[in-house]
LUMFI-93982 format. One line per 5 residues: for each residue y negated, z, x negated of N, C-alpha, C. Coordinates in pm, 1 decimal. Layout:
# LUMFI-93982
Y Z X Y Z X Y Z X ~ ...
# end
This chain:
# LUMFI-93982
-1929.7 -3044.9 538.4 -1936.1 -3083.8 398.9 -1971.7 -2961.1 314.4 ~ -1892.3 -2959.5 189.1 -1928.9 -2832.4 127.5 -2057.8 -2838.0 15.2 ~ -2112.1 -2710.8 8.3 -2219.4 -2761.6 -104.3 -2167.3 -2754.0 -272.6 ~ -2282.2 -2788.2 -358.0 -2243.0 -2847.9 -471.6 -2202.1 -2738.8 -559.9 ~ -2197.5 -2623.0 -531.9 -2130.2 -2478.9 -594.4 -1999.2 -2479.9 -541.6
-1988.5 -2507.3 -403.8 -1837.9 -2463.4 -376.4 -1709.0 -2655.4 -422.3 ~ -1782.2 -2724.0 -388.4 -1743.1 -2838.4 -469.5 -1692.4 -2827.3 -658.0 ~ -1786.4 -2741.1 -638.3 -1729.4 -2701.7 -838.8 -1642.3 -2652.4 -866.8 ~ -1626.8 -2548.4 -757.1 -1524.3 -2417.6 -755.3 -1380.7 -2523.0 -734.9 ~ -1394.8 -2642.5 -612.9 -1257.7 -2703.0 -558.5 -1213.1 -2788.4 -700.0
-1313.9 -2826.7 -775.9 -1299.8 -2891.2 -909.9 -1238.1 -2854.1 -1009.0 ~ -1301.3 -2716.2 -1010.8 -1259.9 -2616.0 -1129.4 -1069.2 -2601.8 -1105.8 ~ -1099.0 -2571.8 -981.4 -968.8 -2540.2 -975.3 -844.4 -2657.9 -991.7 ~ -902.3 -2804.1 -980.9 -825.0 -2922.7 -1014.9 -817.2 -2944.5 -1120.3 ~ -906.4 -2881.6 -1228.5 -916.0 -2910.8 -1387.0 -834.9 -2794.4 -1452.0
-765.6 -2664.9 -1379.5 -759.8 -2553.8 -1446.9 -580.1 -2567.0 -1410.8 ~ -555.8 -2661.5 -1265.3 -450.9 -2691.2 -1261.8 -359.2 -2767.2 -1368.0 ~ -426.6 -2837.8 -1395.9 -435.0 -3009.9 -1501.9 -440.0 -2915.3 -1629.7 ~ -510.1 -2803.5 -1686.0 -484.5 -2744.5 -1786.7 -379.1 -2723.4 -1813.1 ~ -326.2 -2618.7 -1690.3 -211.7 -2551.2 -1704.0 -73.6 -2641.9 -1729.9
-52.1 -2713.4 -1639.2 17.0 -2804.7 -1691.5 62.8 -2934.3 -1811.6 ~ -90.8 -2946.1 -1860.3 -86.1 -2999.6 -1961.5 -87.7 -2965.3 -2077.1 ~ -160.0 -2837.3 -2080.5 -180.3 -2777.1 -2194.0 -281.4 -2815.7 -2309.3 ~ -406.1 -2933.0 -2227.2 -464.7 -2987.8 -2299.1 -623.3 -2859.7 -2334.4 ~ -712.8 -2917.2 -2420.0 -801.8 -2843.5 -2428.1 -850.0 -2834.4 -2306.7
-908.1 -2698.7 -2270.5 -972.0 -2716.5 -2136.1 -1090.6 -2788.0 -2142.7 ~ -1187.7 -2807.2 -2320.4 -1320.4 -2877.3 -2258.1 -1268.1 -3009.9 -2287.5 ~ -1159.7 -3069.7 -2311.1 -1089.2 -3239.5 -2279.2 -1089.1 -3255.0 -2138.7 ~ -995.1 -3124.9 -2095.4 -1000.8 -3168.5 -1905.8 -1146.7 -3183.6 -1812.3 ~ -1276.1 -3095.8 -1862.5 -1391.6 -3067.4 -1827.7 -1456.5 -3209.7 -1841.0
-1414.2 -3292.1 -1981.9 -1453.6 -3402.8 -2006.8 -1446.1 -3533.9 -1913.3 ~ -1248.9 -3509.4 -1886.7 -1228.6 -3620.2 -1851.7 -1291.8 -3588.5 -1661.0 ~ -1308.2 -3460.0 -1648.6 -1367.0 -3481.6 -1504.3 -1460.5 -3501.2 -1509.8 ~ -1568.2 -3474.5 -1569.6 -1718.9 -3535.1 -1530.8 -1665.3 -3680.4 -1621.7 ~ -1645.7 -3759.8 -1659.3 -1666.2 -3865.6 -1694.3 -1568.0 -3969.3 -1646.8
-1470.0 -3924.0 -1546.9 -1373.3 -3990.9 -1513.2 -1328.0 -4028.6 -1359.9 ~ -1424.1 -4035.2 -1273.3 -1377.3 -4021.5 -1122.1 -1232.2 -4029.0 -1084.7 ~ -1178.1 -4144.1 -1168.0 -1020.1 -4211.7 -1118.3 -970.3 -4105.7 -1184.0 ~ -971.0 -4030.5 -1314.4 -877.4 -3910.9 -1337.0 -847.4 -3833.6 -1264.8 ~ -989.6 -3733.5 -1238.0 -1021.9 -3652.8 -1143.6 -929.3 -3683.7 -981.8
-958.5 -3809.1 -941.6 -871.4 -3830.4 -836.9 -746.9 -3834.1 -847.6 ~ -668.3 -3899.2 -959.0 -517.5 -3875.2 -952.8 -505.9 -3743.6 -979.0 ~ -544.1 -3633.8 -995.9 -494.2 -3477.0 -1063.6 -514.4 -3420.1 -905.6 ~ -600.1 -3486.5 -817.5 -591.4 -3431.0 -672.6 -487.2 -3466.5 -549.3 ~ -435.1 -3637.3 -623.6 -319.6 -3664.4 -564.4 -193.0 -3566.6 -614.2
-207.0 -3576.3 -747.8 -82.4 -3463.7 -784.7 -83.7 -3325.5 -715.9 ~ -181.0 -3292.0 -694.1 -186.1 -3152.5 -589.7 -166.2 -3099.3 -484.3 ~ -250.2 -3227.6 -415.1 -254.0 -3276.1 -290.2 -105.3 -3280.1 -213.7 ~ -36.5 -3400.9 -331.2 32.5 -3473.0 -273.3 73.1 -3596.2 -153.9 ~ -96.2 -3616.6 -149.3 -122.7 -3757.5 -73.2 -233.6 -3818.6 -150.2
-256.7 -3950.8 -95.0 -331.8 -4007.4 -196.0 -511.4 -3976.1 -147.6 ~ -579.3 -4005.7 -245.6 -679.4 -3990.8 -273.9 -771.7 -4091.8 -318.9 ~ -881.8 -4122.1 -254.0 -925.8 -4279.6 -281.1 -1019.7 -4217.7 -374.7 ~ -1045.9 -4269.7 -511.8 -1153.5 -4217.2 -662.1 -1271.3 -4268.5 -638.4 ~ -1339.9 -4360.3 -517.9 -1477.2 -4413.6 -462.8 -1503.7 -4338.9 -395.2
-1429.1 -4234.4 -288.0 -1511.1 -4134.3 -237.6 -1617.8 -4030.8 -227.3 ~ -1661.0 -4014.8 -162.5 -1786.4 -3933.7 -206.8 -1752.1 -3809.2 -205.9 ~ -1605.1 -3783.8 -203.6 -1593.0 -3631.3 -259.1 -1571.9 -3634.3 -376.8 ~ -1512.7 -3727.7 -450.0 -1512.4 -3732.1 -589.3 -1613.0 -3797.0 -652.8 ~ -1741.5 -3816.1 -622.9 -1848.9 -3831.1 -710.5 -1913.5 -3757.7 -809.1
-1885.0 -3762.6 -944.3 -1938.0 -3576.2 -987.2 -2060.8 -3575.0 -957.5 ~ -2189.9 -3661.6 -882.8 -2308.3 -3568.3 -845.0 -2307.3 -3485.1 -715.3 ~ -2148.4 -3487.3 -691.0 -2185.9 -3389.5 -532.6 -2178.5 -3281.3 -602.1 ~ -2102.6 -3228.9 -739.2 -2069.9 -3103.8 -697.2 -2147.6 -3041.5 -889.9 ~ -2192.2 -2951.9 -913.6 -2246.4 -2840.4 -967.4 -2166.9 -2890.3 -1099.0
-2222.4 -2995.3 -1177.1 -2159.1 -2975.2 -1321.2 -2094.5 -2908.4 -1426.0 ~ -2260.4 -2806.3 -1397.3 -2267.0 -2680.4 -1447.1 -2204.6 -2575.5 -1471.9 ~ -2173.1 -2547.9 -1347.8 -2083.7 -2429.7 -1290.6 -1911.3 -2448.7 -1308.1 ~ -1912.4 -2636.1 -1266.7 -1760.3 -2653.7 -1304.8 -1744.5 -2602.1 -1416.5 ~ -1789.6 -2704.5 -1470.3 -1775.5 -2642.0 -1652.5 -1747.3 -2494.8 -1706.7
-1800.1 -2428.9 -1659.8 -1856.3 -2265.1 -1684.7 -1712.4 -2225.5 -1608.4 ~ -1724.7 -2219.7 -1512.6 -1558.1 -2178.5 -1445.3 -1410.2 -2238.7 -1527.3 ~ -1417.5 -2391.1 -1553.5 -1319.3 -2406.4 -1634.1 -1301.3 -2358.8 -1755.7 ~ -1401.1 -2321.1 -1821.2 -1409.0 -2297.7 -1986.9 -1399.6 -2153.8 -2000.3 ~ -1430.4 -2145.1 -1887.3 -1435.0 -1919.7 -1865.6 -1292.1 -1877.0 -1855.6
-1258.3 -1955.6 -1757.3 -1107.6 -1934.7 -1684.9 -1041.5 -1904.2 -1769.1 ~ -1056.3 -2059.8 -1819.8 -908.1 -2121.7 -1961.5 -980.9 -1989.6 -2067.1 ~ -1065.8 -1971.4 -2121.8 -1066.4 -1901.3 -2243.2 -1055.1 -1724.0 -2210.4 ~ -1084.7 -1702.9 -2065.8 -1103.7 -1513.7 -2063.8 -978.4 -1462.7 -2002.4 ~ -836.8 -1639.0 -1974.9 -745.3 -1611.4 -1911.5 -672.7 -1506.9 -1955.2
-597.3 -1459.5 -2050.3 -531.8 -1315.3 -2038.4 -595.7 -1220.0 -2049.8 ~ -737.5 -1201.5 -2033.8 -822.9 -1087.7 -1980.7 -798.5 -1083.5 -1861.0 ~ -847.1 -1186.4 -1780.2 -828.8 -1205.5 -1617.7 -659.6 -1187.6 -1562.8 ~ -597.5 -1259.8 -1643.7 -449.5 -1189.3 -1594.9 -461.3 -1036.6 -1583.1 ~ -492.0 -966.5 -1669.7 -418.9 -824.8 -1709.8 -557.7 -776.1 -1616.0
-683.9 -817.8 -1560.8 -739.1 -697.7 -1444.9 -637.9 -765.7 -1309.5 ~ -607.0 -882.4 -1341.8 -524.3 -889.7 -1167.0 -406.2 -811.7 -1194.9 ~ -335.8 -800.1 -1254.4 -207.1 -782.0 -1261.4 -195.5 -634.5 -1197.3 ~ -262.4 -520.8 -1210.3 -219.6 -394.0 -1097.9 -214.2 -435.1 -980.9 ~ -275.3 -539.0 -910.4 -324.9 -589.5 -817.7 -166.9 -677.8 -765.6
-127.4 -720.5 -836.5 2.2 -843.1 -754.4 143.5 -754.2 -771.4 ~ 218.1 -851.2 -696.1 310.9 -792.4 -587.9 437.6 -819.2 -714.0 ~ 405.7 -910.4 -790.6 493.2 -975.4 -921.6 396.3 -1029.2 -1011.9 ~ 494.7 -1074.4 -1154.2 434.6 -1121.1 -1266.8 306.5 -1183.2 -1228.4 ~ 216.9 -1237.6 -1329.8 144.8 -1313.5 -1316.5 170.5 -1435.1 -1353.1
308.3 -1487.8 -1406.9 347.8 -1658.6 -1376.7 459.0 -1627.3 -1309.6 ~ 485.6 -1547.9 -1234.9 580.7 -1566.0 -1135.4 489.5 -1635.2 -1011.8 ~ 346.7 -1647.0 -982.5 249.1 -1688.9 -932.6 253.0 -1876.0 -881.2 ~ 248.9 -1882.8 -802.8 208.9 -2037.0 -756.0 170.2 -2058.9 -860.6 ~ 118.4 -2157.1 -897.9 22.6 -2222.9 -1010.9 -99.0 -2255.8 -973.2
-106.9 -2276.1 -815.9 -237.7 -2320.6 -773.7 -285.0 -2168.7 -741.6 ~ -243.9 -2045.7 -687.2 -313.2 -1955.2 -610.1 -322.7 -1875.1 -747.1 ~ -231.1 -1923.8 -856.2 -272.6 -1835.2 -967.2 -433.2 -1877.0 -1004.6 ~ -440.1 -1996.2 -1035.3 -563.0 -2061.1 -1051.8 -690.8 -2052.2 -968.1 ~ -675.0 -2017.4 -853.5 -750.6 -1985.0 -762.4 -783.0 -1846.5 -770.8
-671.2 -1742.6 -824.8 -744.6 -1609.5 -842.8 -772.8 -1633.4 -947.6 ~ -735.8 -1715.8 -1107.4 -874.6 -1705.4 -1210.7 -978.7 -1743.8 -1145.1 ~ -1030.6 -1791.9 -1109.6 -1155.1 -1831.0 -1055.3 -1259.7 -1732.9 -1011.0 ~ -1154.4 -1682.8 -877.6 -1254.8 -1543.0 -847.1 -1237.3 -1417.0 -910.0 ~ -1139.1 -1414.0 -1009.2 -1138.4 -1285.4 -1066.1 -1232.8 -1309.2 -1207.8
-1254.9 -1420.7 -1283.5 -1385.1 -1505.1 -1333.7 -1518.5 -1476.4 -1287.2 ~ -1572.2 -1497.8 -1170.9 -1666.2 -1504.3 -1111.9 -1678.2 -1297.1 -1100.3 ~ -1588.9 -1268.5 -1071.3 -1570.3 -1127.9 -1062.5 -1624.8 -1049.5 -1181.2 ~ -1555.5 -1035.1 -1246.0 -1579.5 -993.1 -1337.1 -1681.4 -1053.4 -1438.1 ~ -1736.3 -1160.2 -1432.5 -1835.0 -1197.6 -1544.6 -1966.5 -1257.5 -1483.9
-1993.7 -1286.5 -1379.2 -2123.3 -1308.2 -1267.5 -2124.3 -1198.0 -1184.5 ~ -2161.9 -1059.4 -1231.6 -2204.5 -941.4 -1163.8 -2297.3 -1008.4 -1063.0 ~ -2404.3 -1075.1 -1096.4 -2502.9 -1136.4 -1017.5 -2445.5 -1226.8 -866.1 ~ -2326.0 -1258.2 -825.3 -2279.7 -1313.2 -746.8 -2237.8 -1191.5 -614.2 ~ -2272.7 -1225.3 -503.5 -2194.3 -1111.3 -435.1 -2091.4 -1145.9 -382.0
-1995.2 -1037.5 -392.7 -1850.9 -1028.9 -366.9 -1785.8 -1103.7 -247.9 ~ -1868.0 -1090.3 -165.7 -1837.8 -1145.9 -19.8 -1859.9 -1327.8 -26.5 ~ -1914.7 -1407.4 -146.6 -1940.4 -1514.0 -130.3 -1813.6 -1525.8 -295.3 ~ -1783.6 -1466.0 -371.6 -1654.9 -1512.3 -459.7 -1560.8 -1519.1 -369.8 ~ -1517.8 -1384.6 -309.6 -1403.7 -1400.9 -191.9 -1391.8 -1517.9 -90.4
-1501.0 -1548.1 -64.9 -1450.4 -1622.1 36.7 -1469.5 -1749.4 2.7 ~ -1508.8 -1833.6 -129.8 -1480.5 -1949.1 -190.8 -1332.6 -1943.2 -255.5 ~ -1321.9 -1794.1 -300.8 -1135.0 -1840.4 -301.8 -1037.0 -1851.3 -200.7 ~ -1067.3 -1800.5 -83.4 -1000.3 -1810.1 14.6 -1009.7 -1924.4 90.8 ~ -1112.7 -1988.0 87.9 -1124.8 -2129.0 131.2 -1025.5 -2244.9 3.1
-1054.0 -2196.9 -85.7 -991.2 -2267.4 -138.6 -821.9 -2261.3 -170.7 ~ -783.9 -2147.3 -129.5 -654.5 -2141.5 -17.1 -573.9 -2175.1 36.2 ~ -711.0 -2196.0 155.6 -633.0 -2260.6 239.3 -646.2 -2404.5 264.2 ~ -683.7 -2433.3 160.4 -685.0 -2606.2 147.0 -576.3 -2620.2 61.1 ~ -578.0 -2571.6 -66.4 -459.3 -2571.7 -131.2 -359.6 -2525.2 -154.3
-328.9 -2399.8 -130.3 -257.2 -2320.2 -151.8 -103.1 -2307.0 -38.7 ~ -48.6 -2227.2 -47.7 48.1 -2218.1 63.1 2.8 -2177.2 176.2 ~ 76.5 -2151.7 315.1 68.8 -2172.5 420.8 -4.7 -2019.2 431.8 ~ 7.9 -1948.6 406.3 -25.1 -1745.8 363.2 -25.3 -1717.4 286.6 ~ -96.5 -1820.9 193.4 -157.0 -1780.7 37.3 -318.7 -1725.8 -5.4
-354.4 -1751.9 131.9 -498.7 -1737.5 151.1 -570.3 -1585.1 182.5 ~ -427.9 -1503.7 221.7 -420.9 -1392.2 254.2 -406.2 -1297.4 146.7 ~ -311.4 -1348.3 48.9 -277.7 -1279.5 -53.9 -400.1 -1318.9 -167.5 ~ -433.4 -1416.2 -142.0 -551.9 -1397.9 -291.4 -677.4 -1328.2 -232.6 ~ -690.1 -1316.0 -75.5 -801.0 -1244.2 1.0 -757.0 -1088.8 -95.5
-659.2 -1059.3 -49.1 -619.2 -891.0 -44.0 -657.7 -854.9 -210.1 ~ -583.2 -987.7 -319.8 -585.5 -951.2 -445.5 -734.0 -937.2 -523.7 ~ -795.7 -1024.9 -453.3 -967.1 -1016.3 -512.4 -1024.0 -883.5 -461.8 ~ -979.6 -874.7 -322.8 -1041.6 -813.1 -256.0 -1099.9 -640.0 -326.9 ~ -917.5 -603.2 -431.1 -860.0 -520.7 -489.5 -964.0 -476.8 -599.1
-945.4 -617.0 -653.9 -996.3 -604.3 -783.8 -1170.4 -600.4 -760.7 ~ -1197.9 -641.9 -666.7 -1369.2 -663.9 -656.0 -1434.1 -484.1 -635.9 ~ -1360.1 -399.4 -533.9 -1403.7 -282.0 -543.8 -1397.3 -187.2 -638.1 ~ -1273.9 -255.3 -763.0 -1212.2 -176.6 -890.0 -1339.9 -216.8 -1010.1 ~ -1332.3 -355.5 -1012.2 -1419.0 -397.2 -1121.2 -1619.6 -359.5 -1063.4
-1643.6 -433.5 -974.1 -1766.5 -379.0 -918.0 -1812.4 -244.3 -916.3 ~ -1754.5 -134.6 -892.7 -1714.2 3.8 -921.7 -1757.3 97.0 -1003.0 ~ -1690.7 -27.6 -1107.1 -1704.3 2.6 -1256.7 -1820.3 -18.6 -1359.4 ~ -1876.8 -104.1 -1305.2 -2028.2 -187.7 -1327.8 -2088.0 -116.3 -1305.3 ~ -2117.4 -65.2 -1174.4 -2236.0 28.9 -1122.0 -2223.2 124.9 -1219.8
-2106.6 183.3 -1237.7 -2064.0 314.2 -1311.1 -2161.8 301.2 -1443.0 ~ -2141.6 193.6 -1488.2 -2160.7 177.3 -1606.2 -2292.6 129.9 -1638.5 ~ -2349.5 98.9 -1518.7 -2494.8 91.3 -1512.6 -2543.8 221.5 -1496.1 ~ -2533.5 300.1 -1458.8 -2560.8 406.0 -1386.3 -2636.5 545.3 -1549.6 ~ -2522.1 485.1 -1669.1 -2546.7 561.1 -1789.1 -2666.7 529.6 -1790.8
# end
């Protein structure tokens, strides 16, 4: 069972999906997930692509970090073409030439990257890579490993640097 930080992160990333596609406000989508279990669950069937029972106790919002969802969705959606343009030296193509889910999965950790200095690198990486390989393609888990991986020694780097004045 995962804990209530990395539960936020699998959230975030179901609400940032549901953004993208909808194009709704991101703090509407933030809304309708903490206040909506049955939403929240159909946006995981759409992902998923199997069904998803909304009484489960994975979709309860007290399993997972309110807080943090929130903060990840609202960061994502609003610092998104910041976060595009530090991944983008980093990928192999565009940045919506991108899955939609592994795109969403590197806002997340390139989010956490760049704006929670306080987080260490080795625990962003490997909540996106878990989240991966739950969602993502079959060797998608590899490529958002390599792409954070990129950006974590570029941006981190740069911090120190800049602490350092």
């Amino acid at each position: 069972m995962a804990g209530p930080r990395s539960e936020a992160r699998r959230y975030a990333l179901l609400a940032l999906y549901q953004w993208q596609l909808s194009a709704q406000d991101p703090a509407e989508v933030v809304r309708y997930f903490l206040d909506d279990p049955a939403w929240a669950a159909a946006v995981a069937e759409d992902l998923l692509g199997e069904p998803v029972d909304a009484d489960a106790d994975t979709l309860t919002p007290v399993r997972y970090n309110p807080q943090l969802f929130s903060e990840l969705v609202r960061g994502a959606a609003e610092h998104a073409d910041a976060i595009d343009d530090a991944l983008r030296p980093y990928l192999d193509r565009s940045v919506t030439s991108l899955d939609p889910v592994e795109r969403n999965i590197l806002r997340i950790g390139a989010f956490e990257l760049l704006y929670s200095p306080q987080l260490p690198v080795g625990v962003i990486i490997n909540e996106a890579v878990n989240l991966a390989k739950e969602f993502g393609a079959t060797e998608g888990h590899r490529y958002v490993n390599g792409v954070l991986d990129k950006l974590a020694r570029q941006a981190r780097s740069q911090a120190s640097a800049a602490g350092e004045r």
